[in-house]
matplotlib code that plots the C-alpha trace (Angstrom):
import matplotlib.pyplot as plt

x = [0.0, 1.5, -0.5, -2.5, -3.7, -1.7, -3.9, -1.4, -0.9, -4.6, -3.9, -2.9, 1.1, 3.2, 5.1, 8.6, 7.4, 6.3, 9.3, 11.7, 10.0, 7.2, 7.9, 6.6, 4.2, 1.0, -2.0, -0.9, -1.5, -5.0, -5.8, -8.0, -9.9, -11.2, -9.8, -7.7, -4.5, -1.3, 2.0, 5.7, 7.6, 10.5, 11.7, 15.4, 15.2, 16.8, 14.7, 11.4, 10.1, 8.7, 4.9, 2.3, 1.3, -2.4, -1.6, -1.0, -5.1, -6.1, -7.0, -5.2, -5.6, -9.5, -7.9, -5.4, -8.5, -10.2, -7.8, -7.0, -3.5, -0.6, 0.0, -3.1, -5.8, -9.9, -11.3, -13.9, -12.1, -13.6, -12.2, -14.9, -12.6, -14.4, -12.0, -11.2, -8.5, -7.0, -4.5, -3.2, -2.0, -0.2, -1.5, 1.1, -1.5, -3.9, -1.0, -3.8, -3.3, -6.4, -7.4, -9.0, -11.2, -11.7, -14.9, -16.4, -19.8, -20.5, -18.9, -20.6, -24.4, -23.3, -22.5, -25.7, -28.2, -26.6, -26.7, -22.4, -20.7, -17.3, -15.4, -12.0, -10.7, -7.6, -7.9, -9.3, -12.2, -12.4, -15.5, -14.8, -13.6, -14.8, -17.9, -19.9, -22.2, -21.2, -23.5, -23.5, -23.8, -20.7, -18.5, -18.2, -17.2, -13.6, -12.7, -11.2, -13.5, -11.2, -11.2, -9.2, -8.0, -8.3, -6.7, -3.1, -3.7, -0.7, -2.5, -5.6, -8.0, -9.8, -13.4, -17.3, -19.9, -20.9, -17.3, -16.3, -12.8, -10.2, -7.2, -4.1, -2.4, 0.8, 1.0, 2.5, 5.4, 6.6, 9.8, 10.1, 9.4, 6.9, 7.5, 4.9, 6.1, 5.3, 2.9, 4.4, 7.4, 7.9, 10.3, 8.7, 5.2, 4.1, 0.6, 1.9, 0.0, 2.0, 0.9, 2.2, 4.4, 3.0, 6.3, 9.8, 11.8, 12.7, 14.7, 17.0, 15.8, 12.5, 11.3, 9.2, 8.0, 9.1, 6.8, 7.4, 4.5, 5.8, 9.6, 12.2, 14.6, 14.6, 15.6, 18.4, 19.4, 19.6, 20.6, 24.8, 24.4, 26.0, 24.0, 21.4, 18.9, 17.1, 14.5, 12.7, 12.1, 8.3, 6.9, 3.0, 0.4, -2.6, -4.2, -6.0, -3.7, -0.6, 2.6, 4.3, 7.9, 8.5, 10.8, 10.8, 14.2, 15.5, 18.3, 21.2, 23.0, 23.6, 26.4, 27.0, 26.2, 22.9, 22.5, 23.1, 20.1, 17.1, 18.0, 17.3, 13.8, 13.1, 13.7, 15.8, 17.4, 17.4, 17.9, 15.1, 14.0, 12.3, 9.6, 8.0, 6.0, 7.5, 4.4, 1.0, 1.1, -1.4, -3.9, -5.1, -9.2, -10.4, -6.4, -6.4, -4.0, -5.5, -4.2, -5.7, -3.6, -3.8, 0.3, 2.5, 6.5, 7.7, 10.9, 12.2, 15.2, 14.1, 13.1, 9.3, 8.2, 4.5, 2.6, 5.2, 6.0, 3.6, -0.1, -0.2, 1.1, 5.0, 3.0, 2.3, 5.4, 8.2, 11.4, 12.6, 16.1, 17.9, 15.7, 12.7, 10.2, 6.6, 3.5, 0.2, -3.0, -6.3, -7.4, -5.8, -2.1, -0.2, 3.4, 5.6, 8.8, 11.0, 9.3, 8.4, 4.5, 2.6, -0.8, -2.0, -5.9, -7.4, -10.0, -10.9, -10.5, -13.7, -13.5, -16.1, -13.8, -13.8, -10.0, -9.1, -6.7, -6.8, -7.8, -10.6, -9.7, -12.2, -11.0, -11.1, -7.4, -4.7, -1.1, 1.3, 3.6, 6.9, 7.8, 5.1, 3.5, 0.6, -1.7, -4.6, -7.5, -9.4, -11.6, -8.3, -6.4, -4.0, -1.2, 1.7, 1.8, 5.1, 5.4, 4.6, 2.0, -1.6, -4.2, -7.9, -10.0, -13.7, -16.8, -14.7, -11.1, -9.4, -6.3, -4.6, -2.0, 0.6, 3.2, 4.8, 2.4, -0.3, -2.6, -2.9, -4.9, -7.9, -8.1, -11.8, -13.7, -15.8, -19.2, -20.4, -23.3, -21.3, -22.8, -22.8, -20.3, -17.7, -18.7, -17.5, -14.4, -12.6, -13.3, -11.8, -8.6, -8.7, -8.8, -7.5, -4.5, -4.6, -3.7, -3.9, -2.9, -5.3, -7.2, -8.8, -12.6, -14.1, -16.6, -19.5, -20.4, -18.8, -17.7, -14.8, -12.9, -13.1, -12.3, -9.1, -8.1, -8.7, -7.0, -3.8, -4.5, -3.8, -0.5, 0.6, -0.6, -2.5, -5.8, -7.2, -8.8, -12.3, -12.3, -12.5, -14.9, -17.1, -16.7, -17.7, -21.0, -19.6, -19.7, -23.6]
y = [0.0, 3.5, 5.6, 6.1, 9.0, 10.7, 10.9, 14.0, 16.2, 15.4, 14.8, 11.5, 10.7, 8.2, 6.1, 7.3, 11.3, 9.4, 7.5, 10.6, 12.8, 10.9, 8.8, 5.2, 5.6, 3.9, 4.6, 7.4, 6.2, 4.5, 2.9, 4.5, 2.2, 0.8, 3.1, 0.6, 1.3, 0.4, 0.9, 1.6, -1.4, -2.2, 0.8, -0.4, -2.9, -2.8, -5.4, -3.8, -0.3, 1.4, 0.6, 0.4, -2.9, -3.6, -5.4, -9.4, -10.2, -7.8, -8.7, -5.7, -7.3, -6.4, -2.7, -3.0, -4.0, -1.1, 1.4, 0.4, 0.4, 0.2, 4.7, 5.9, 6.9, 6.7, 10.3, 10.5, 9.5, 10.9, 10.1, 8.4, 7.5, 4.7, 4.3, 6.8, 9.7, 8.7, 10.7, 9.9, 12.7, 13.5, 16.4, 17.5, 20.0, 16.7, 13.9, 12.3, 10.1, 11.3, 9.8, 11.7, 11.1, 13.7, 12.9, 15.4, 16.6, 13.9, 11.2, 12.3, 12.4, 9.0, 7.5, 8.9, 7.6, 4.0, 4.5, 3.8, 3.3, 4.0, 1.7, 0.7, -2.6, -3.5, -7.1, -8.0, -10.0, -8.2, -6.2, -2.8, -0.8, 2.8, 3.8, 6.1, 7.3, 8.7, 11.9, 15.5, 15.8, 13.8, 15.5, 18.5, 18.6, 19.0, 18.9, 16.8, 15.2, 14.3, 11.5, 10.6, 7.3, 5.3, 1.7, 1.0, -1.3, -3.3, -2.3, -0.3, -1.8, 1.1, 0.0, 0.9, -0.8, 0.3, -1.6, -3.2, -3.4, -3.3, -1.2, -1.6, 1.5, 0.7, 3.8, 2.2, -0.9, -3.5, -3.1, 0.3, 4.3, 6.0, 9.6, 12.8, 15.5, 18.8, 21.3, 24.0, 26.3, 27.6, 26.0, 27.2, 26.3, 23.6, 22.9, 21.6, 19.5, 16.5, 14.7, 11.0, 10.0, 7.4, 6.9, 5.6, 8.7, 11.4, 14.8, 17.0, 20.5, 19.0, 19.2, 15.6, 14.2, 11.0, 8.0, 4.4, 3.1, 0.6, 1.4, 3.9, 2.6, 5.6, 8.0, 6.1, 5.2, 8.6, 10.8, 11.5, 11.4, 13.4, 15.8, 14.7, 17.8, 16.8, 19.3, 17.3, 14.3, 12.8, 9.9, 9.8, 7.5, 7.6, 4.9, 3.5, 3.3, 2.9, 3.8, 6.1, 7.5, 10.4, 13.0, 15.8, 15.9, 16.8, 15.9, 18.5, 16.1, 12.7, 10.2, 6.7, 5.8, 8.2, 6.3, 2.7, 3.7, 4.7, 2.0, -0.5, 1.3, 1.0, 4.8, 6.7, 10.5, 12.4, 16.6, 18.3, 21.2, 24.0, 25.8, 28.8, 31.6, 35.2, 36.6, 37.6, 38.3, 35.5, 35.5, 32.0, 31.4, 28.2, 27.0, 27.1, 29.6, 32.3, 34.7, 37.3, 36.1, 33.6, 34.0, 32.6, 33.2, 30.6, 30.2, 26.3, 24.5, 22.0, 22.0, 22.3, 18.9, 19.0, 16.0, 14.8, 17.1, 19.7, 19.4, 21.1, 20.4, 21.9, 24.5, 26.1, 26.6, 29.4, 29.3, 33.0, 31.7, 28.8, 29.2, 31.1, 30.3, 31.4, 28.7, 29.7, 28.1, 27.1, 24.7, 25.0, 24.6, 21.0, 20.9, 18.4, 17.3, 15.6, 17.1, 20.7, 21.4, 24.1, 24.0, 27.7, 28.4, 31.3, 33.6, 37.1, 39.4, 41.2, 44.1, 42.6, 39.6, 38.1, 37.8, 35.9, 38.5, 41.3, 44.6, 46.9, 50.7, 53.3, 56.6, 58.8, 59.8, 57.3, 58.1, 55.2, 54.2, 52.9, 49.3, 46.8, 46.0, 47.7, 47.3, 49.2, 46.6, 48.9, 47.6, 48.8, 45.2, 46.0, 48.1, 48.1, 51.0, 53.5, 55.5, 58.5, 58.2, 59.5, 57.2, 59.0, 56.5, 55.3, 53.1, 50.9, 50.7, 49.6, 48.9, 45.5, 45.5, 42.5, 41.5, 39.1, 36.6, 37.3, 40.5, 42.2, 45.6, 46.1, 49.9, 51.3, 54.3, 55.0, 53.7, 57.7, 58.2, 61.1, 63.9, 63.3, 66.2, 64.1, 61.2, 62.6, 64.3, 61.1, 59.7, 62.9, 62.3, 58.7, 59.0, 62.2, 64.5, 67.7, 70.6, 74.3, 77.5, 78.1, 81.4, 82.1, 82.6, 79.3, 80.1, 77.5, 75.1, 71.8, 68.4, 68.5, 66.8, 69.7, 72.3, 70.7, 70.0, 73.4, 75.1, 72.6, 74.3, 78.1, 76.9, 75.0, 77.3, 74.5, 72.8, 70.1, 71.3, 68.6, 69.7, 73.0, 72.5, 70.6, 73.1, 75.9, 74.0, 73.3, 69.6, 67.6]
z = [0.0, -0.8, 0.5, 3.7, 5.9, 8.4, 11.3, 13.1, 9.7, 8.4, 5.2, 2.6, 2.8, 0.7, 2.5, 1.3, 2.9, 5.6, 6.2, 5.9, 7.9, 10.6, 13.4, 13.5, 16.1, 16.6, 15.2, 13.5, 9.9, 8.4, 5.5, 3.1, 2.5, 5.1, 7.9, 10.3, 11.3, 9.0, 9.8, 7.5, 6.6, 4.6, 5.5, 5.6, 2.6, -0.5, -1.9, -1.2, -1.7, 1.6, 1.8, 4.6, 5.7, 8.2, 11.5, 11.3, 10.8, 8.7, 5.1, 3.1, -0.2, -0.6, 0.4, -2.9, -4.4, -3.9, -4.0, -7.4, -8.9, -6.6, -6.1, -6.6, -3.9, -5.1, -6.3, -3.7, -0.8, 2.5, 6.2, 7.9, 11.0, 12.9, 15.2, 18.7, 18.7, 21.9, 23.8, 27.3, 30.0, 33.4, 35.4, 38.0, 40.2, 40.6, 40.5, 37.8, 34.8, 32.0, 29.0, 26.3, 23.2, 20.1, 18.1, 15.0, 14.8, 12.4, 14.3, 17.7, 16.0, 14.1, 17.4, 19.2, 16.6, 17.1, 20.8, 21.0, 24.4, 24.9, 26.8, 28.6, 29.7, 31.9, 29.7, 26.6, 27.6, 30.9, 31.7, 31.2, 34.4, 32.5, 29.6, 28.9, 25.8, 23.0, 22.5, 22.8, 26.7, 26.9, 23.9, 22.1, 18.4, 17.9, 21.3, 23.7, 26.5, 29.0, 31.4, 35.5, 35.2, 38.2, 37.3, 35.9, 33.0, 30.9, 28.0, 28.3, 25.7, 24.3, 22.1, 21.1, 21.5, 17.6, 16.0, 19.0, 17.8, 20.7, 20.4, 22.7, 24.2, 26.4, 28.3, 31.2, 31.1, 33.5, 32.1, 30.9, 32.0, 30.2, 28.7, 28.8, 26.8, 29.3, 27.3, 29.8, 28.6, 32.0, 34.2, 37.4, 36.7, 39.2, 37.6, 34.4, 32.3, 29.8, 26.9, 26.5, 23.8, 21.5, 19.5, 20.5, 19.7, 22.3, 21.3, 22.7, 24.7, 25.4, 29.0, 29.8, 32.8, 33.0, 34.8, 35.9, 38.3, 41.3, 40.3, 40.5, 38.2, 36.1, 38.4, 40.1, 36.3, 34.8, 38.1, 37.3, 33.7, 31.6, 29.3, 31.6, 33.9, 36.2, 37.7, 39.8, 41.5, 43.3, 44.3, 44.4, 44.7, 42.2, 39.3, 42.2, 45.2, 42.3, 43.6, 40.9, 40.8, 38.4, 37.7, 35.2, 32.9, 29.6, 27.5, 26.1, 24.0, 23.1, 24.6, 24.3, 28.4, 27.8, 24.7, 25.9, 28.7, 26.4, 24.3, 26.6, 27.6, 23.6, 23.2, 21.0, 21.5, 18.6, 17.7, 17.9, 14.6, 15.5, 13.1, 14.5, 12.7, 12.0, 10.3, 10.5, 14.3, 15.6, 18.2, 20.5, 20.3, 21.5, 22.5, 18.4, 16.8, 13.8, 11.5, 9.2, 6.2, 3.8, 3.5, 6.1, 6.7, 8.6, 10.5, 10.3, 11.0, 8.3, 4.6, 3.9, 2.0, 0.6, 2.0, 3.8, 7.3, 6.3, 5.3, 1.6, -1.9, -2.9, -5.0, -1.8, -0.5, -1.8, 0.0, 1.0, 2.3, 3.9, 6.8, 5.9, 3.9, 2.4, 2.6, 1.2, 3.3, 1.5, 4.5, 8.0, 8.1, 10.5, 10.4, 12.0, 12.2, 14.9, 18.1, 15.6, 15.8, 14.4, 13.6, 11.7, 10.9, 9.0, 10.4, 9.3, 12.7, 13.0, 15.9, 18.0, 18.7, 21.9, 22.7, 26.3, 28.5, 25.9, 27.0, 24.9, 25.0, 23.3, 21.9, 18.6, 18.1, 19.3, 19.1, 18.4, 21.4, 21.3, 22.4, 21.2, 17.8, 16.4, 13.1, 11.3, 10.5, 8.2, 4.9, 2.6, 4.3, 7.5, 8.1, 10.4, 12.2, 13.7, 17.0, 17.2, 14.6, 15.2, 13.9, 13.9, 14.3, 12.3, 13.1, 10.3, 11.6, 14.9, 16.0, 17.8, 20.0, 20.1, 22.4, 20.3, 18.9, 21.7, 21.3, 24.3, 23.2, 21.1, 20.3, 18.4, 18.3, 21.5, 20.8, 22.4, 19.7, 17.6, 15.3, 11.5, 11.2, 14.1, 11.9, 8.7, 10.5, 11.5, 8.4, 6.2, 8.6, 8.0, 4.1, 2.7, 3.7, 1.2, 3.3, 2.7, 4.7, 7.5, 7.6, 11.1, 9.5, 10.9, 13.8, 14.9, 17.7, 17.1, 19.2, 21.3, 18.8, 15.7, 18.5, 19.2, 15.6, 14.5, 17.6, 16.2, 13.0, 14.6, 15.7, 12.5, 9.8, 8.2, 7.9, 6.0, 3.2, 3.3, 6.7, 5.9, 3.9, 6.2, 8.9, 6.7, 5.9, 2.4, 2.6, 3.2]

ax = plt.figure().add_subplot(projection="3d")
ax.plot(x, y, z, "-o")
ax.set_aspect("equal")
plt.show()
């Protein structure tokens, strides 16, 4: 089989893309067919091109079948994922293992109609310990629904009551730690949460929290290392009165006595790359991260490969220099490459936005600041902005603030009911900037605002000739 869908960059792979640039993990790669889990092999051979293979079981040739001739994919191929998107986590505030399952909208009402139960066994033929239903009180489209566990289990046997096929997930060993990649960048945050790793390969720089229930092997293993930090070190007792020794560590390099240690736990230490994105600033909604843009520049330590560590075709992708480089996104952007994520959706920012920890200032006139970023969302596109510049502001325009990639500072104009002529003033200083000399003839009642534009006007020498005119009752 050479081709099958990559469950983590959502999108159809070859085998040689996937072989270059993915990890081996479980369950990461389906069949297209009929959606079960295949995995690389011949990877190493010089006989046999890299293809994906089903499990031992699984009839794969009624898949060929289908799929056609060997390379090609059917035209109206559609995921229709029977199967759970399980993830397993360590929270460090509740000393708690969780499990978690991801379900779409279509899955969830599928599953509801057939009345599906969800269910976990420490054995295969064991009566499950955990269930529940499989409906809209339970989970929420696209996001996680997240479960304590409360029994160690040498596999969990994860199933539904609608396929009732039983996949395996050895999170914890007898004979082996298990490794949680720590979401937190902070080194002094005690409430951090950790995401277990489903493949064998661990990188460099890369904070974990390592576990190993009823033994402490791995810490009196890896303390003295070299190229070895460890930050902490507990001992804790959850999964059902489990006894579980962890530590949180990370490795700087690689050596043959570091080396010689993961091996034998079935791990392997690699470098980690690094992609991050240098522009559009982004904003967080829903723990997802937007942009205004349809064009991307991205900072990697890696070459871009369409269909292969990122989720769109090489048409997309421009390269600016050796390390930056311009993608184009049609449908939401995955990226991922030896411990480098980056997920990227598009949004149109609408002023009204609700943005978590961002302030909302109302004014007419802002004056540019020094020190962080600043943009003009107005119906012309967006504009970066300098300090010291004055900015009058329109019921059409607003300004965002951003610290980095985070926007902090949502700046529009006061929502004060105004007077057509205030109305029609911001929006002449907005749009057009023809000056003339001032002559002191202008006398009326107007808003605060005119009064303080035209008394700039004495001292300068010059006025803006529209609003001249609309001051002089010139303009309707």
């Amino acid at each position: 089989m050479h081709t099958a869908f990559d469950t983590l960059l959502q999108t159809v792979v070859t085998a040689e893309k996937a072989a270059v640039n993915g990890d081996n993990e479980a369950f990461r790669y389906e069949c297209l067919c009929c959606g079960e889990e295949v995995f690389l092999a011949a990877q190493d051979s010089i006989y046999k091109a890299t293809h994906f293979r089903h499990k031992s079981g699984n009839n794969d040739k009624d898949c060929e079948l289908y799929l056609g001739q060997y390379g090609t994919i059917p035209s109206s191929y559609s995921r229709r994922n029977k199967q759970e998107r399980v993830e397993f986590y360590y929270d460090n505030k509740t000393k708690c293992f969780s499990i978690s399952f991801t379900f779409s909208e279509e899955e969830i009402s599928e599953y509801e109609k057939a009345g599906a139960i969800l269910e976990i066994r420490e054995s295969r033929n064991s009566p499950p310990f955990f269930y529940t239903q499989i409906d809209p009180l339970v989970f929420s489209e696209g996001k996680p629904g997240k479960f304590i566990l409360d029994k160690k289990a040498t596999p969990y046997y994860i199933s539904n009551t609608l396929n009732n096929k039983k996949r395996e997930y050895y999170v914890f060993n007898c004979d082996s730690p298990s490794f949680f990649k720590i979401l937190s960048s902070d080194p002094d945050d005690e409430c951090f949460s950790a995401k277990w790793i489903r493949s064998k390969s661990i990188y460099t720089g890369v904070r974990y929290f390592i576990s190993w229930p009823g033994r402490n092997t791995a810490q009196i293993k890896l303390k003295n290392i070299p190229d070895v930090r460890v930050e902490k070190e507990t001992q804790f007792t959850t999964l059902g009165r489990t006894t579980v020794w962890g530590m949180v560590v990370s490795f700087k390099d690689k050596n043959p006595l570091l080396d010689s240690i993961l091996s034998e736990w079935g791990y392997n230490l690699d470098a980690s790359e690094n992609v991050s994105l240098l522009w559009p600033p982004a904003y967080e909604k829903n723990e997802k991260l937007f942009v205004t843009s349809a064009k991307l520049y991205l900072y990697s330590t890696f070459k871009f490969q369409g269909l292969g560590n990122i989720n769109t075709t090489d048409k997309c992708i421009s390269k600016i220099s050796d390390s930056i480089t311009m993608v184009f996104m049609y449908d939401p952007i995955h990226i991922l490459k030896k411990n480098a994520e980056l997920e990227v959706y598009n949004e149109p920012l609408a002023p009204e936005i609700q943005i978590l920890r961002a302030s909302i200032e109302e004014t007419g006139v802002f004056c540019v600041p020094k020190g962080n970023s600043f943009f003009l969302f107005s119906e012309l596109g967006t504009n970066r902005l300098s300090a010291g510049q004055k900015i009058f502001l329109t019921p059409s325009t607003f300004i965002c603030e951003y610290a980095g990639n985070t926007l902090i500072r949502l700046i529009k104009l006061s929502n004060h009911v105004e007077s057509d002529i205030e109305t029609k003033f911001y929006e002449i200083m907005s749009n057009y900037w023809i000056t003339k000399e001032y002559q002191e003839t202008i006398a009326g009642i107007f808003p605060q605002s005119i009064k303080d534009y035209l008394e700039r006007c004495k001292s300068t020498g010059r006025i803006n000739v529209a609003v001249e005119q609309l001051v002089k009752g010139d303009m309707q």
